[in-house]
C-alpha positions in Angstrom: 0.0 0.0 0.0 2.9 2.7 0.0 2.8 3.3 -3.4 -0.6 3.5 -3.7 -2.7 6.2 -3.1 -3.0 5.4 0.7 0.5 5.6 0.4 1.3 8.9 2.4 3.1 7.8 6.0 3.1 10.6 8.4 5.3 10.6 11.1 7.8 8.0 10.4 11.7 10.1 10.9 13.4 7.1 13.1 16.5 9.6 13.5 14.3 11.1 15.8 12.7 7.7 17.3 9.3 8.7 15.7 8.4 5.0 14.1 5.2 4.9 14.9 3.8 6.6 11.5 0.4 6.6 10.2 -1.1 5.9 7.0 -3.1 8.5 5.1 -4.3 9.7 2.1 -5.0 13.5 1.4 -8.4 13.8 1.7 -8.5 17.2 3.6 -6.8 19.5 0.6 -10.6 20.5 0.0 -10.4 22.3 2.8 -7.2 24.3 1.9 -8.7 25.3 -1.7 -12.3 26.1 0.0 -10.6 28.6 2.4 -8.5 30.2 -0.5 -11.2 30.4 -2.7 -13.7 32.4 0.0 -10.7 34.7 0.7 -10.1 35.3 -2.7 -6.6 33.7 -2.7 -4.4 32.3 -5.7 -3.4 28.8 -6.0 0.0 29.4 -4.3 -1.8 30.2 -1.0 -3.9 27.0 -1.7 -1.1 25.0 -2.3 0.5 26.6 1.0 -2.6 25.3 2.9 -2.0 21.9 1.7 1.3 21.9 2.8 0.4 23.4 6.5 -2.0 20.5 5.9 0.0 17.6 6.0 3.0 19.6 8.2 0.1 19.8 11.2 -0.6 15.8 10.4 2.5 14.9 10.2 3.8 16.4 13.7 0.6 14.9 15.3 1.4 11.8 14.1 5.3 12.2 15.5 3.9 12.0 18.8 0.8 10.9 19.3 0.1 7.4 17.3 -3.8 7.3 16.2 -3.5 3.3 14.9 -2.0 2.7 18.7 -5.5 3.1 19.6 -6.9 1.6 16.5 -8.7 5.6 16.1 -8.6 6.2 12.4 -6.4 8.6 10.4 -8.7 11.0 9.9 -9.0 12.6 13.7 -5.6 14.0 12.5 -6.9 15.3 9.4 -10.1 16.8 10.8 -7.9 18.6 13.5 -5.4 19.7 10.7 -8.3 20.8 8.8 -9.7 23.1 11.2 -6.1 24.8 11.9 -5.8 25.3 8.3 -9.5 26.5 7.4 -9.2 29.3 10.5 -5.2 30.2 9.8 -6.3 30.7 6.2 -9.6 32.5 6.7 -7.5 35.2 9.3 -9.3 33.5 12.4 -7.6 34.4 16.0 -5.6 31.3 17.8 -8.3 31.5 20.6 -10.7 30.7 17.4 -8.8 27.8 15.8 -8.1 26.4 19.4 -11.9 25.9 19.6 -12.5 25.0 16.5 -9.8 22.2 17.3 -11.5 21.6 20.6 -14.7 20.9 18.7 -13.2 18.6 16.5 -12.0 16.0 19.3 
């Protein structure tokens, strides 16, 4: 399944003991183009999202291991997703902390 489309492991650095990783797939970059699109930004700030996207998965997955407690790949994601959607749409880090807190 790595080279598939399932194929993204987030996580995995085991120069830094992070070996856990987790499996995903990039169903959240929705969100990034939805946000640029209502603020009237170009592809480059959609494609920025993305990345802040999988950066925020990527260091949840570093330390906190989803499959450990067989929870699905997508609570990182969703919680990704909202930090993106309110960085992205100018929202305050009180509003994005929420907006997190809602998610989980």
């Amino acid at each position: 399944r790595e080279w598939d489309s399932n194929g993204t492991n987030f996580g995995y650095n085991p120069r830094l003991g992070h070996t856990a990783g987790e499996f995903g797939h990039n169903d959240f970059y929705s969100v990034a183009v939805a946000a640029a699109q209502l603020t009237g930004q170009d592809g480059a700030r959609a494609l920025l999202g993305m990345t802040l996207l999988d950066e925020i998965r990527g260091r949840l997955a570093e330390v906190f291991s989803l499959k450990s407690y067989k929870v699905d790949h997508v609570v990182h994601g969703a919680v990704a997703a909202a930090a993106t959607y309110g960085a992205m749409r100018g929202a305050t880090a009180e509003q994005i902390e929420s907006a997190i807190g809602m998610v989980v």
